[in-house]
N, C-alpha and C positions, 0 to 999 in steps of 0.2 A: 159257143153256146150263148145264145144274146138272151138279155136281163133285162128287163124293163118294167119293173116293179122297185120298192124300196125294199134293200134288204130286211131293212130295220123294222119300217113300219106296214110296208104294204103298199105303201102311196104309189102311182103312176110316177115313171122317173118323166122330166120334160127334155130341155134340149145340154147337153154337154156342158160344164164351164169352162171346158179346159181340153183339147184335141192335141195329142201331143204325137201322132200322127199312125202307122202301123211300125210294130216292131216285134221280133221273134222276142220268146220267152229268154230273162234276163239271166237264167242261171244255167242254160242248156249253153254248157260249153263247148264250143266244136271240135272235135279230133282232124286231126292229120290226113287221116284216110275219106274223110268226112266233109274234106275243106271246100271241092268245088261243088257239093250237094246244093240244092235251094232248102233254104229254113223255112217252116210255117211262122205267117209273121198274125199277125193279131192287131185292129186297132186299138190302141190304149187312148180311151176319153173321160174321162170323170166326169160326174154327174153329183149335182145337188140335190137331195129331196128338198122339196119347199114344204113338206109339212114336217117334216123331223128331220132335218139338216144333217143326216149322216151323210156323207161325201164318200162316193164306190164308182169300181170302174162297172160302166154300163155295157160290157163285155166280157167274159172271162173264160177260164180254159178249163177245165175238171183238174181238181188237185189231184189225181190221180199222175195229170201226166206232168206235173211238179215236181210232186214230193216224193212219189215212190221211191228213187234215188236222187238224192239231192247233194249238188259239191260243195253247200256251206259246211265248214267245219268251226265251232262259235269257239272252241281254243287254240285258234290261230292269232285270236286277239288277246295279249294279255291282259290291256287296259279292263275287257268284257270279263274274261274269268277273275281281276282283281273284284270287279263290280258283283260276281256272285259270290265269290269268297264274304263279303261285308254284308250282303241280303242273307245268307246262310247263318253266320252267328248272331247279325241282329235278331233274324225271326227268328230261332233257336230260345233266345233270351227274354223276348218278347211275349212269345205262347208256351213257354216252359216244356219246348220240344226235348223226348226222351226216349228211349228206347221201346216205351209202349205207344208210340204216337206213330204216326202215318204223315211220311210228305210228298206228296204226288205232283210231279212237275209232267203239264201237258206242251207240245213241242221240246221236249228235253234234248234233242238234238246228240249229240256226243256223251253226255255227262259233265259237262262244265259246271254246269250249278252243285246237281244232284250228290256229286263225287263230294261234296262237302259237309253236307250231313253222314256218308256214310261212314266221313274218319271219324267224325261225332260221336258216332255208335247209334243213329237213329234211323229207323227202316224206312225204306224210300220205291219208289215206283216209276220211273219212268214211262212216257208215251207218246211213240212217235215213229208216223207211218214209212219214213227212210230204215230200209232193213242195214243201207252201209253206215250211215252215223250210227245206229243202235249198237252196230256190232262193236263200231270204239266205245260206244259208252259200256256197255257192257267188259269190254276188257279193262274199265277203270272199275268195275266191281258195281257199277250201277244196273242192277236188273231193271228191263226193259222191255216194255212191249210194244213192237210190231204194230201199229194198226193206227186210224184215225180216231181222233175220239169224241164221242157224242151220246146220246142219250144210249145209245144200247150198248155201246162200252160199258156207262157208269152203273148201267142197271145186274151187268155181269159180273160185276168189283162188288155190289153190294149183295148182289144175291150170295157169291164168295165168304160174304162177312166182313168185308174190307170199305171202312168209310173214311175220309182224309179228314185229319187235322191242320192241313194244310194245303191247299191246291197253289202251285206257282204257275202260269201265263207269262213269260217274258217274250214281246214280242209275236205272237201266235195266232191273237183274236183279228188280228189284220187278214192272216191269210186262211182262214175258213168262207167259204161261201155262205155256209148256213150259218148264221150266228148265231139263232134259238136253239138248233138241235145241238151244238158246245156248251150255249150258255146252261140249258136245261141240262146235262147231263152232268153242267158245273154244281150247279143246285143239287142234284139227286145223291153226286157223291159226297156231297161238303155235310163233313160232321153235326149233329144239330150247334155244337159251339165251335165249331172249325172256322178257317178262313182263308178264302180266295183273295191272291194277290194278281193285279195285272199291270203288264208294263205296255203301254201303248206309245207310238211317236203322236205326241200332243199335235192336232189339228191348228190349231192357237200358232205354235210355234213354225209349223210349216207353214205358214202363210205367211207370218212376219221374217223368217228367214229367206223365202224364196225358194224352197227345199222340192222345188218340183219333182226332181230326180228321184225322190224314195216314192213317187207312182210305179208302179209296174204292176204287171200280171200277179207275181206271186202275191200282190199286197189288195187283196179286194176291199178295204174297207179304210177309211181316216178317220179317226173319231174324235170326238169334243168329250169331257164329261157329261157336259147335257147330255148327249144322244146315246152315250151306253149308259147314261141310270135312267132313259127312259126303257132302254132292254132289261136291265136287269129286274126291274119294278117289274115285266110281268114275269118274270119267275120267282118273284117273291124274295127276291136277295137284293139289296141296300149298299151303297156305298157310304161305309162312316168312315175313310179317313182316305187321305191323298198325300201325295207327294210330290213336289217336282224337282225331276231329276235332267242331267246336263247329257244324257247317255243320248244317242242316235237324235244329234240335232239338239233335243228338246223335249222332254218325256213325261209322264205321267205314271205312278206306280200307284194303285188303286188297293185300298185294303175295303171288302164286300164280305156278307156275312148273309145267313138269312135273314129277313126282314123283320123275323119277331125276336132276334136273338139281343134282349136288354142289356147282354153282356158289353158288348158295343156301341156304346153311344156316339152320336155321329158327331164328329171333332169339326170347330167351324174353319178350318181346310177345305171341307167341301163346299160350303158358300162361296169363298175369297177367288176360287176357279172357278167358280158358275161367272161370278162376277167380271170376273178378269176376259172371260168368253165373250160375255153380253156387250162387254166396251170396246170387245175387238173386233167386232161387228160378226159374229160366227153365225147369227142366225139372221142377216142379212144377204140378202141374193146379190145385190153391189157391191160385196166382198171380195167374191169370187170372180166376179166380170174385170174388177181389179185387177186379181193376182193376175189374171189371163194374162192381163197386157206387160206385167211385172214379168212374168217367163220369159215372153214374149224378150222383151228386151236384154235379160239375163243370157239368150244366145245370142243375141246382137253382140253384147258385150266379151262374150268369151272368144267367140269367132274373128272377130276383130283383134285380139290379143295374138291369139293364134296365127293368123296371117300376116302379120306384122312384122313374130316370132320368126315363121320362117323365109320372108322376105330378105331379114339381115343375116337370114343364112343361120338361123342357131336350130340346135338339136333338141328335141322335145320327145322325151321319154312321159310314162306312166307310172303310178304307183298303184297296183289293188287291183282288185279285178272282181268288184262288188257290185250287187244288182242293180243299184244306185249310181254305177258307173255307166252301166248299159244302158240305161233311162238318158241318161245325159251326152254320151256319144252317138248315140242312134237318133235324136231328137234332133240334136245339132249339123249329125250328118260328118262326122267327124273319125275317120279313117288312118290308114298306114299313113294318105298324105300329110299328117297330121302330126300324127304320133307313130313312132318306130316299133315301139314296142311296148308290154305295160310289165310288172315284175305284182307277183304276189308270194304271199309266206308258204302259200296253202302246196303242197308237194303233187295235191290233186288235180290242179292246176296246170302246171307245168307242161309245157308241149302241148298245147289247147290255143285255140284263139277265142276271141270275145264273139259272143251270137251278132251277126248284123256287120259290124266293124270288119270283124276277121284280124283284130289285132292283135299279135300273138303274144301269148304270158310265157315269161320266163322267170328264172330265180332270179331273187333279191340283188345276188350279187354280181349279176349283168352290167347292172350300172357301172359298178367300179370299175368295169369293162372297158367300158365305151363313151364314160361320161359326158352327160350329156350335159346343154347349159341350162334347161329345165325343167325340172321332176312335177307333172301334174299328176294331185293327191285327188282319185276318187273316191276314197271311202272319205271324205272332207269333215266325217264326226271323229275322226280317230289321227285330225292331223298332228294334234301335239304328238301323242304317241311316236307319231311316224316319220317326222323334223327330229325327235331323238333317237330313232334310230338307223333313219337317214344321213346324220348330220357331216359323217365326212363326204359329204358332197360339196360340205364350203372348201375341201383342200385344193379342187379344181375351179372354184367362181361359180359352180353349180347351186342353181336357186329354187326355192320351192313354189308352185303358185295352186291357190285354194279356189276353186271356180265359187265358191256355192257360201253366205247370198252374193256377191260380188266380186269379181277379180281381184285376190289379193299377190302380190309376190312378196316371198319372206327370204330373203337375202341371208 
């Protein structure tokens, strides 16, 4: 479905910043039975608006044929469900959440987050249009709805009787096409003193990381704070307070309220990141023409590592088998010859190959197999996590290398 307007604001999109060439969707993992089929592939190019600088891909696929079934499972990471564990009891403590309150977590995914209020004792809602993650969330006790959500969701919860004291977005407002009909339906549900938190991968950060790879299909949207509190302003909800967090890369957690609600006065956090935007040139078209050529060379650099690697004859395994991996081995062009094999936690996984690649995932404990002499870390925001629970890989001289911003190896 081609796109050629601003999500955001409506503006005419102009020409691409960033062409990272056609690739099949990053989480459609291939089966067995499935292997010599052709994939639908998809240009992935991002686009700048010049009048409101949100950054989206000027292409995209209907979430429909995403998220209906989807193989992320967000408590395969522990480090991510330590992260909701601390978001759970801070805002608990923070908005005096209690058994007569409402927390509604939209893309809930499994129940990783939501599962934490409910040992709490406080009532919770999830939503989210994967019927197979619901059903695990659901068998952790987190009731769950089925569907995508948007203004005629939120208008069905309130006709119901049900307003949130709490709306969570971890990750989420990325992959809606429509941003007004989420964000307006965020409005419509959110208590007149409730509050909408969201977790977005900071624009900011992606560019100063080199973080090309978290582009794909499922991710339509990068955001600045500028450009979602120019969305949020026309539905009448306010960002007063921010945070930046170290999660996916580089992050932003957003605390938003309605616009008249005096309860919340806006924390000057949210200047110091307007700020911090304005000097990193985010609402500069030179910025982006930039990063181009930054990409650009960041597969120079990897590919060259890579061919080096197996020139002196060494073995080269994977770790992870995340959407952000697909970006980065389909972009690079980066196959079996390459890499043998990749290992993820996810069980779902398992006996699949990667969309594009065709590299096939196996369990964790293949490695210790086969040991190879270098484990490349795709999910490259989760490598501490994953150096600790890799690490007898040093008993054979096995080394870890981190593609993403630069080729590191960690001995």
């Amino acid at each position: 479905m081609a796109h050629d307007s601003c999500r955001g604001c409506g503006a005419r999109l102009g020409a691409p910043v960033l062409d990272l060439g056609a690739t099949p969707l990053c989480e459609s993992f291939v089966s067995a039975e499935r292997y010599d089929e052709a994939e639908p592939i998809f240009p992935l190019r991002a686009y700048v608006c010049e009048r409101c600088f949100l950054v989206q891909l000027g292409v995209f696929v209907r979430p429909e044929a995403i998220f209906t079934e989807y193989a992320y499972f967000s408590s395969y990471s522990d480090s991510w469900v330590r992260h909701a564990a601390r978001y759970a009891e801070t805002m608990r403590a923070r908005l005096a959440l209690g058994p007569r309150s409402l927390v509604v977590e939209i893309g809930s995914n499994d129940g990783y987050l939501l599962q934490h209020f409910v040992a709490a004792g406080v009532p919770v809602l999830g939503i989210d249009p994967a019927a197979n993650v619901a059903e695990a969330a659901r068998a952790r006790g987190v009731t769950t709805l089925v569907r995508f959500f948007g203004r005629a969701v939120a208008d069905e919860l309130v006709a119901d009787g049900r307003r949130a004291d709490l709306i969570a977005g971890n990750n989420v407002l990325a992959q809606v096409p429509d941003l007004h009909d989420v964000v307006g339906g965020l409005a419509r549900l959110l208590a007149p003193r409730g509050v909408v938190t969201i977790e977005v991968p900071h624009l900011l950060r992606l560019l100063e990381g080199h973080q090309f790879d978290t582009i794909y299909h499922e991710h339509f949207s990068y955001f600045s704070l500028r450009t979602l509190n120019r969305i949020f302003a026309r539905h009448a909800l306010r960002c007063f307070d921010v945070e930046e967090l170290e999660s996916h890369g580089g992050s932003l957690r957003l605390f938003v309220c309605h616009d008249g609600d005096a309860t919340h006065p806006t924390a000057p956090s949210v200047a110091g990141v307007e700020e911090a935007e304005r000097r990193g040139g985010l609402e500069e078209l030179a910025t982006y023409v930039a990063f181009a050529e930054r990409v650009r060379e960041t597969k120079r650099a990897l590919l060259t590592f890579l061919i080096e690697a197996k020139r002196a004859r060494k073995t080269i395994a994977g770790y992870g088998a995340p959407g952000k991996g697909n970006t980065l081995l389909n972009y690079c062009g980066i196959g079996t010859d390459f890499l043998d094999y990749t290992v993820d936690r996810n069980p779902h996984k398992h006996g699949r190959f990667l969309p594009g690649s065709r590299i096939p995932i196996l369990a964790p404990e293949h490695v210790a197999t086969t040991r190879p002499d270098y484990l490349l870390i795709l999910p490259w925001n989760l490598s501490r996590e994953i150096v600790t629970q890799m690490a007898h890989i040093r008993t054979w001289g096995g080394q870890f290398v981190i593609p993403i911003p630069s080729i590191q190896v960690v001995p």
